[in-house]
mmCIF file of the N, C-alpha and C atoms, coordinates in Angstrom:
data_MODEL
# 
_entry.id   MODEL 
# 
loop_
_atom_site.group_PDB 
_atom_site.id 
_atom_site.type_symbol 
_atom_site.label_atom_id 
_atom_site.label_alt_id 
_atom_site.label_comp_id 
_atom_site.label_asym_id 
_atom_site.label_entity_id 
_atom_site.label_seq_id 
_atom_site.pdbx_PDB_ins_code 
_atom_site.Cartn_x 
_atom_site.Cartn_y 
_atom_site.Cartn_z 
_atom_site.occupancy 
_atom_site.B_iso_or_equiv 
_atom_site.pdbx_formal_charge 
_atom_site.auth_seq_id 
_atom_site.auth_comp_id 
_atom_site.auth_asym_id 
_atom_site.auth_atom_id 
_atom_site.pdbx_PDB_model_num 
ATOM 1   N N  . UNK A 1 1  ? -198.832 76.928 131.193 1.00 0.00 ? 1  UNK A N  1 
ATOM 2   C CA . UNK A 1 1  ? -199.758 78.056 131.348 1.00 0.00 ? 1  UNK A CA 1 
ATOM 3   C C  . UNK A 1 1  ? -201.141 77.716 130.801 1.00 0.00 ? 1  UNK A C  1 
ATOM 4   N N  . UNK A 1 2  ? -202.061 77.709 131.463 1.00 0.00 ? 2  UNK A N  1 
ATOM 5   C CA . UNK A 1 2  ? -203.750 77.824 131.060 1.00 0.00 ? 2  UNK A CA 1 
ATOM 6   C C  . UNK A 1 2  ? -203.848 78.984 129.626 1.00 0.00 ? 2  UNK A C  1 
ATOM 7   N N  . UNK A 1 3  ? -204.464 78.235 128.676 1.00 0.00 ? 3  UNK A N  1 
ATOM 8   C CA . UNK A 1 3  ? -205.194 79.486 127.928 1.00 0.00 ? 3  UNK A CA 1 
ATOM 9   C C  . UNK A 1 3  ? -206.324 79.631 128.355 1.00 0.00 ? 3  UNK A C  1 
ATOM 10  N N  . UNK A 1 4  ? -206.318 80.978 127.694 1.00 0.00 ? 4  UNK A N  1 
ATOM 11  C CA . UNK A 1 4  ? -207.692 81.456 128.243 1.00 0.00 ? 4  UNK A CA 1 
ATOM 12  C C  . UNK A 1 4  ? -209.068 81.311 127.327 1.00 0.00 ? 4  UNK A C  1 
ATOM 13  N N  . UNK A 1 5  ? -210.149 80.949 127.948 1.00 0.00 ? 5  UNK A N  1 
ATOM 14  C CA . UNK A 1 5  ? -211.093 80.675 127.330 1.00 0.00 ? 5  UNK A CA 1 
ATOM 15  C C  . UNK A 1 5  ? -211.429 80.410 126.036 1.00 0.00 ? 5  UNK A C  1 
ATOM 16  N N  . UNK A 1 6  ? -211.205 82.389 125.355 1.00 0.00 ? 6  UNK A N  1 
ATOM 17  C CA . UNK A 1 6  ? -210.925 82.531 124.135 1.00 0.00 ? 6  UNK A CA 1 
ATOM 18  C C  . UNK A 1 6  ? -210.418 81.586 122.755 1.00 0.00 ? 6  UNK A C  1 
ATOM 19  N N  . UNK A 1 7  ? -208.844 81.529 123.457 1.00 0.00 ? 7  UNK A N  1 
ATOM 20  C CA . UNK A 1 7  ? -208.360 80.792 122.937 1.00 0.00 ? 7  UNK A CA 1 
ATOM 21  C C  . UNK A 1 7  ? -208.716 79.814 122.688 1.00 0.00 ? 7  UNK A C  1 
ATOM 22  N N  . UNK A 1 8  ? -208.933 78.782 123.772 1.00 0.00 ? 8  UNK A N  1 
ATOM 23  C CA . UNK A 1 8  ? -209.292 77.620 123.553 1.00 0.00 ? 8  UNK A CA 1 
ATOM 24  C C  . UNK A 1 8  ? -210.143 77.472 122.825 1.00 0.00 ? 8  UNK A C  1 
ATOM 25  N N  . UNK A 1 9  ? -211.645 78.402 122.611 1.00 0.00 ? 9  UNK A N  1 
ATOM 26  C CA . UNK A 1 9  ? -212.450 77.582 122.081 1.00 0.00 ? 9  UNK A CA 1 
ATOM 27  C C  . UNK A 1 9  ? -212.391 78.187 120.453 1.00 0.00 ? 9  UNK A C  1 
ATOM 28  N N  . UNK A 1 10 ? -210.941 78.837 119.798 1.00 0.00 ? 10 UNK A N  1 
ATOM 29  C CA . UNK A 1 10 ? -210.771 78.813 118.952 1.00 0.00 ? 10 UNK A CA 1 
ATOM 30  C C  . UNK A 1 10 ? -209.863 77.186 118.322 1.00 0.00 ? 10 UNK A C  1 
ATOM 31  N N  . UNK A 1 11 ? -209.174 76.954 119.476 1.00 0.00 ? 11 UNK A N  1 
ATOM 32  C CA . UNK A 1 11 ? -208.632 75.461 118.981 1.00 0.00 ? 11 UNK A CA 1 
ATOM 33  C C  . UNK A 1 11 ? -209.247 74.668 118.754 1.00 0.00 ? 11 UNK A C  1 
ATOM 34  N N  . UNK A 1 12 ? -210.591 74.559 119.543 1.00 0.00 ? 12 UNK A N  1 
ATOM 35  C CA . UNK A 1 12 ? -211.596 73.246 118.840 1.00 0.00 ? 12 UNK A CA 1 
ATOM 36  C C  . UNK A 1 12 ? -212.554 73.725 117.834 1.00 0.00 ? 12 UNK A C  1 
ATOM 37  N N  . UNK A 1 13 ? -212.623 75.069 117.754 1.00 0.00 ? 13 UNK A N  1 
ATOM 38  C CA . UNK A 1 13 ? -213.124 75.422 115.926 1.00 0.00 ? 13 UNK A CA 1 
ATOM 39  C C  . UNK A 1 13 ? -211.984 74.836 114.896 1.00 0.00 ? 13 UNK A C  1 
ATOM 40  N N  . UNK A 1 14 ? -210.652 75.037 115.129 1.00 0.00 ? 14 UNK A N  1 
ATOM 41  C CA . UNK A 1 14 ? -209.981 74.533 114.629 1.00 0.00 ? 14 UNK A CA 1 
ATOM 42  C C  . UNK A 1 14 ? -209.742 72.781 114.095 1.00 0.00 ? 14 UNK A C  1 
ATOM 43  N N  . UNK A 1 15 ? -210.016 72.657 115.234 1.00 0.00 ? 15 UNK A N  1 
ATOM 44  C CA . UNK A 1 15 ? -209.617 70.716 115.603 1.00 0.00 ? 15 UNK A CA 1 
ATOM 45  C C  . UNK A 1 15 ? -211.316 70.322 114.753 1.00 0.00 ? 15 UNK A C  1 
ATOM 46  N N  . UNK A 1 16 ? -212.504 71.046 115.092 1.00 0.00 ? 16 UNK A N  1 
ATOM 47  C CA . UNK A 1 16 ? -213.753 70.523 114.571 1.00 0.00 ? 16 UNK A CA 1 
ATOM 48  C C  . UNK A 1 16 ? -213.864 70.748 112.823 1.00 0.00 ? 16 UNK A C  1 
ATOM 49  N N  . UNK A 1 17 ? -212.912 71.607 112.665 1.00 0.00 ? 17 UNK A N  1 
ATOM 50  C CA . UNK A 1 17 ? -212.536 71.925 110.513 1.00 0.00 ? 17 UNK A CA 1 
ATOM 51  C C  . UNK A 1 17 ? -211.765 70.690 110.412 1.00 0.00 ? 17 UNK A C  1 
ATOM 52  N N  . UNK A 1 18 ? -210.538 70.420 111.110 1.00 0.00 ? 18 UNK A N  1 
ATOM 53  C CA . UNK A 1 18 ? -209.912 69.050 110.385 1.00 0.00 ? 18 UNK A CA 1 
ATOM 54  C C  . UNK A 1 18 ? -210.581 68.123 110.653 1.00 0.00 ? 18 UNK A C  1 
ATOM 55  N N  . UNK A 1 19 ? -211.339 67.809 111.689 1.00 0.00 ? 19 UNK A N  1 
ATOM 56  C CA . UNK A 1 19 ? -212.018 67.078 111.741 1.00 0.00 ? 19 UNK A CA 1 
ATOM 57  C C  . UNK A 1 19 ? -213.064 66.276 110.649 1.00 0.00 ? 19 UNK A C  1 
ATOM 58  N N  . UNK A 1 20 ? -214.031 67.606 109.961 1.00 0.00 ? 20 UNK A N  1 
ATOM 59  C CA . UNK A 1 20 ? -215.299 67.501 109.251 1.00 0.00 ? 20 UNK A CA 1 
ATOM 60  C C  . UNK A 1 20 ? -214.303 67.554 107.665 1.00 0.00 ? 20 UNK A C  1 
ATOM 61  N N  . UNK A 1 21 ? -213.102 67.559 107.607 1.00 0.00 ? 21 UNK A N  1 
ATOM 62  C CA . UNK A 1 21 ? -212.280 67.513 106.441 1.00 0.00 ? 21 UNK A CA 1 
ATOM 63  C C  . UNK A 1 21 ? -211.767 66.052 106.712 1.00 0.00 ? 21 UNK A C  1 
ATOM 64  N N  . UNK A 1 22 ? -211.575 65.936 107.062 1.00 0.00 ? 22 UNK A N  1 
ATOM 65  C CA . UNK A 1 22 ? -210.930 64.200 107.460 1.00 0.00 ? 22 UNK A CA 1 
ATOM 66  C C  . UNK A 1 22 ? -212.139 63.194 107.215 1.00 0.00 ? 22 UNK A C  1 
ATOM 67  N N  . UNK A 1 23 ? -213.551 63.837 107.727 1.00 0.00 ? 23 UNK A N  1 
ATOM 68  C CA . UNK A 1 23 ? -214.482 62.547 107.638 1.00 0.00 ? 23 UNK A CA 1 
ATOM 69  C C  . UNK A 1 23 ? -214.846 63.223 106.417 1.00 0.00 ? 23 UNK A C  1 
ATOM 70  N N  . UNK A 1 24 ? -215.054 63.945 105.675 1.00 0.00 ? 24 UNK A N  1 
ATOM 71  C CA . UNK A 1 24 ? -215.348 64.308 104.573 1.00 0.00 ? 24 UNK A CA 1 
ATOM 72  C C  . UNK A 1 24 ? -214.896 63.589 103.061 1.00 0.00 ? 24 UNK A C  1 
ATOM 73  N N  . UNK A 1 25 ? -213.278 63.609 103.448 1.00 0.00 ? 25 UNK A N  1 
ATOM 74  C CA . UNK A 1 25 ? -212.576 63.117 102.461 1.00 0.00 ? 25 UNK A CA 1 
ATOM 75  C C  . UNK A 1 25 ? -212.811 61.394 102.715 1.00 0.00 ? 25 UNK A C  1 
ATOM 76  N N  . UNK A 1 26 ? -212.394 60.905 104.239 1.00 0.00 ? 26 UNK A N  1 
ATOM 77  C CA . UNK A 1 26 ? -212.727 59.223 104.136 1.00 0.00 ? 26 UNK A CA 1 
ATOM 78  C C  . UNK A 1 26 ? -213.887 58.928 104.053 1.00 0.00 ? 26 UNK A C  1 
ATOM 79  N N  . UNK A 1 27 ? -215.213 59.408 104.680 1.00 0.00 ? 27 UNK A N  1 
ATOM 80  C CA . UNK A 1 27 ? -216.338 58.810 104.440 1.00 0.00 ? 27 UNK A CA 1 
ATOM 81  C C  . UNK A 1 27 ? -216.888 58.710 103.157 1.00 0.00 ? 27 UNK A C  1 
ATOM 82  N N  . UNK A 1 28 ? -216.508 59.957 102.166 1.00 0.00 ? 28 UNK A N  1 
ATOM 83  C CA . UNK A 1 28 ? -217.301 60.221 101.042 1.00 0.00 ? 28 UNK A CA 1 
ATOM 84  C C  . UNK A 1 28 ? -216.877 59.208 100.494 1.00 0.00 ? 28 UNK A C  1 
ATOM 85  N N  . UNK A 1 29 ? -215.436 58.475 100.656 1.00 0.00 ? 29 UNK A N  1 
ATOM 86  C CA . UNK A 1 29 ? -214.802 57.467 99.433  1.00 0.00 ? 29 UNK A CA 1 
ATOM 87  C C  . UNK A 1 29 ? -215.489 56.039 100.264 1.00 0.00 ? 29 UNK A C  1 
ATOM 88  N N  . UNK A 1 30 ? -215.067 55.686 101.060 1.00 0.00 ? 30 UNK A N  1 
ATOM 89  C CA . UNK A 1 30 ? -215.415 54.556 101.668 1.00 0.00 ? 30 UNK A CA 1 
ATOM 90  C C  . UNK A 1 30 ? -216.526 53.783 101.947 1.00 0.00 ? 30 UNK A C  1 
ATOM 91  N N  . UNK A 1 31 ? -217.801 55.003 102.580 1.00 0.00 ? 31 UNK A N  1 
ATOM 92  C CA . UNK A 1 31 ? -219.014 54.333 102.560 1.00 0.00 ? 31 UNK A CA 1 
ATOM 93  C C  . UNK A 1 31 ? -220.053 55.018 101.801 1.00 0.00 ? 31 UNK A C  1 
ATOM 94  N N  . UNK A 1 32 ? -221.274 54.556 101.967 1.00 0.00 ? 32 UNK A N  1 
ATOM 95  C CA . UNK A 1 32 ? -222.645 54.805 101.219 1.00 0.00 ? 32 UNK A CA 1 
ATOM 96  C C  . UNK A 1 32 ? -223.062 55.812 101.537 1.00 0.00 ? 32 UNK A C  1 
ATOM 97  N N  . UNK A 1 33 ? -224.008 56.097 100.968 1.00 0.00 ? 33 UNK A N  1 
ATOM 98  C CA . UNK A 1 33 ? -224.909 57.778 101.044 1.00 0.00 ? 33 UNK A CA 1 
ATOM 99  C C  . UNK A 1 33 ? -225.353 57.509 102.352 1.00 0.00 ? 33 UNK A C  1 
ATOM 100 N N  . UNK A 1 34 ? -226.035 56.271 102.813 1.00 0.00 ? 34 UNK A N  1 
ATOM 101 C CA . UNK A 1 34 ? -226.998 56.221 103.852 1.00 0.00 ? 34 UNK A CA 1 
ATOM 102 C C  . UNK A 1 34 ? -225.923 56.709 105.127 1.00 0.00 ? 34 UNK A C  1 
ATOM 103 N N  . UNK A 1 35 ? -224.526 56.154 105.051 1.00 0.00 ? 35 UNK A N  1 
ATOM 104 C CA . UNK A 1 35 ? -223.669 56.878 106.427 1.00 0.00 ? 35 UNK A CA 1 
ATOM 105 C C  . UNK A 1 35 ? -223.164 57.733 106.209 1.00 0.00 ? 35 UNK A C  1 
ATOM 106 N N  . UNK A 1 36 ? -223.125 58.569 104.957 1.00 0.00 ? 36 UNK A N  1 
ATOM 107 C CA . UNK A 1 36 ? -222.497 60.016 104.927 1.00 0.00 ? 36 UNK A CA 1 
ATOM 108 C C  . UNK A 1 36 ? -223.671 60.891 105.632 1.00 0.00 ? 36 UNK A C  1 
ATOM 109 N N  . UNK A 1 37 ? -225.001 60.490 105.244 1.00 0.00 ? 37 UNK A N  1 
ATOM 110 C CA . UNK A 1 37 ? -226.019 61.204 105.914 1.00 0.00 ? 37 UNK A CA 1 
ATOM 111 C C  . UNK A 1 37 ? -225.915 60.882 107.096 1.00 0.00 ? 37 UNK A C  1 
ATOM 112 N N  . UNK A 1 38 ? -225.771 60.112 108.087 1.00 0.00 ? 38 UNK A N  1 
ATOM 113 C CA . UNK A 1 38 ? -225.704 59.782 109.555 1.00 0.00 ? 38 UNK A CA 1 
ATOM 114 C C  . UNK A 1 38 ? -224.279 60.799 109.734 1.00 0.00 ? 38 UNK A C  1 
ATOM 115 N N  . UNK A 1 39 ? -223.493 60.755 109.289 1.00 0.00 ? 39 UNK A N  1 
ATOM 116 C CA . UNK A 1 39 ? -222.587 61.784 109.622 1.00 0.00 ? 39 UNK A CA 1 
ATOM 117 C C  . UNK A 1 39 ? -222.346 63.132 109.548 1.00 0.00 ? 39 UNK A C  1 
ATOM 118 N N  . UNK A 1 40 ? -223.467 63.292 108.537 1.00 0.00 ? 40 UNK A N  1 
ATOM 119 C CA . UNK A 1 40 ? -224.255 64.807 108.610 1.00 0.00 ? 40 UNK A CA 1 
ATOM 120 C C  . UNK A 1 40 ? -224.917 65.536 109.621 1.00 0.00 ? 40 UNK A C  1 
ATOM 121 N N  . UNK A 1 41 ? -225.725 64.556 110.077 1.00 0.00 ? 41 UNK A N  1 
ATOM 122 C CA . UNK A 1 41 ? -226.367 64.618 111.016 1.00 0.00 ? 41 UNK A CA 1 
ATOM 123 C C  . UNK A 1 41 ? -226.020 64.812 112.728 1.00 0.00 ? 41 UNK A C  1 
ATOM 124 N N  . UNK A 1 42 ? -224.689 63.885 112.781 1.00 0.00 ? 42 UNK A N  1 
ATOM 125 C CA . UNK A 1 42 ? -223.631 63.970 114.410 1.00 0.00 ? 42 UNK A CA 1 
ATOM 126 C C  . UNK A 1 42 ? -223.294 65.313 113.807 1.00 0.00 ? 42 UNK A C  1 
ATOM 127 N N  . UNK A 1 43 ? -222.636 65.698 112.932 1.00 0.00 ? 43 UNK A N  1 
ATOM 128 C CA . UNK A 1 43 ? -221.742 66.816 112.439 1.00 0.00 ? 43 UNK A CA 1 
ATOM 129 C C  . UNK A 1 43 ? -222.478 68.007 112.944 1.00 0.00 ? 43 UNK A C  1 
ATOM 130 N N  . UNK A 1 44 ? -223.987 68.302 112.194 1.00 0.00 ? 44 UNK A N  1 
ATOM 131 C CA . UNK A 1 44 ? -224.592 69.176 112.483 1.00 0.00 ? 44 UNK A CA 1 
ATOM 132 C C  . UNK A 1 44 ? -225.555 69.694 114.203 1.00 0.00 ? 44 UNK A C  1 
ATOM 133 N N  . UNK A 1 45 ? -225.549 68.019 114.584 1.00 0.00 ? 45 UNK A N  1 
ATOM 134 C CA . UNK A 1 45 ? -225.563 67.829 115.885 1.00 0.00 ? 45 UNK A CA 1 
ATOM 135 C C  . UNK A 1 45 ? -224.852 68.736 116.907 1.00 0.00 ? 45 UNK A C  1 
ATOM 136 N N  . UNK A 1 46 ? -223.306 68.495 116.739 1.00 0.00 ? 46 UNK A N  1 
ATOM 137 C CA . UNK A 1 46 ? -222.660 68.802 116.911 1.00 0.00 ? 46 UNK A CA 1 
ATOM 138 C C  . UNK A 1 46 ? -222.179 69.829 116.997 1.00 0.00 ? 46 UNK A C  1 
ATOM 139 N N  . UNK A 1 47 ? -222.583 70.838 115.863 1.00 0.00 ? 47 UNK A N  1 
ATOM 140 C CA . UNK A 1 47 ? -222.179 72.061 115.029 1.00 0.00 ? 47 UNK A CA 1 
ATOM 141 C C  . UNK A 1 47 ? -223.547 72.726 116.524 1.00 0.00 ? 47 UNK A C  1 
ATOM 142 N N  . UNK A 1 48 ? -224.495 72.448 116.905 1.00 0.00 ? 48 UNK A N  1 
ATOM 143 C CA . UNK A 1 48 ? -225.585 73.619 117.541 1.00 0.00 ? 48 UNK A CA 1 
ATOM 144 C C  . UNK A 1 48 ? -224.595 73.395 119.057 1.00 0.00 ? 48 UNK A C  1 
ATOM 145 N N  . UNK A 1 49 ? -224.087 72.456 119.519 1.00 0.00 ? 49 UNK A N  1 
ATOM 146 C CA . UNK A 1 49 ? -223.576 72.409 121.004 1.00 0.00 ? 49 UNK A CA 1 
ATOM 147 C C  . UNK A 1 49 ? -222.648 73.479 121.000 1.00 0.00 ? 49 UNK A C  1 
ATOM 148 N N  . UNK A 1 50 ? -221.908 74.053 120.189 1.00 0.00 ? 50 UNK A N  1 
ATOM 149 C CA . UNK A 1 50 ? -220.685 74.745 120.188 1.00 0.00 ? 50 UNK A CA 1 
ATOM 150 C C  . UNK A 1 50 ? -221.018 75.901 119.790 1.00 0.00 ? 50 UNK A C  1 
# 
């Protein structure tokens, strides 16, 4: 069965929180300030399309 619109675009609010929690937790440990800010930046990019 198709969901409907609604729905759906509550699943990728959903999928876009684990998402920005997932790069949150690995980027902050793994790399430098200079690519947490580049990932701020897709994130918030990101954040006006939706």
């Amino acid at each position: 069965m198709m969901k409907s619109l609604k729905e759906r675009s509550e699943d990728m609010k959903q999928l876009l929180k684990d998402l920005k929690k997932m790069i949150k937790q690995g980027w902050h440990k793994a790399k430098g300030i200079g690519k947490k800010k580049e990932e701020e930046i897709h994130l918030g990019y990101r954040r006006t399309m939706f």
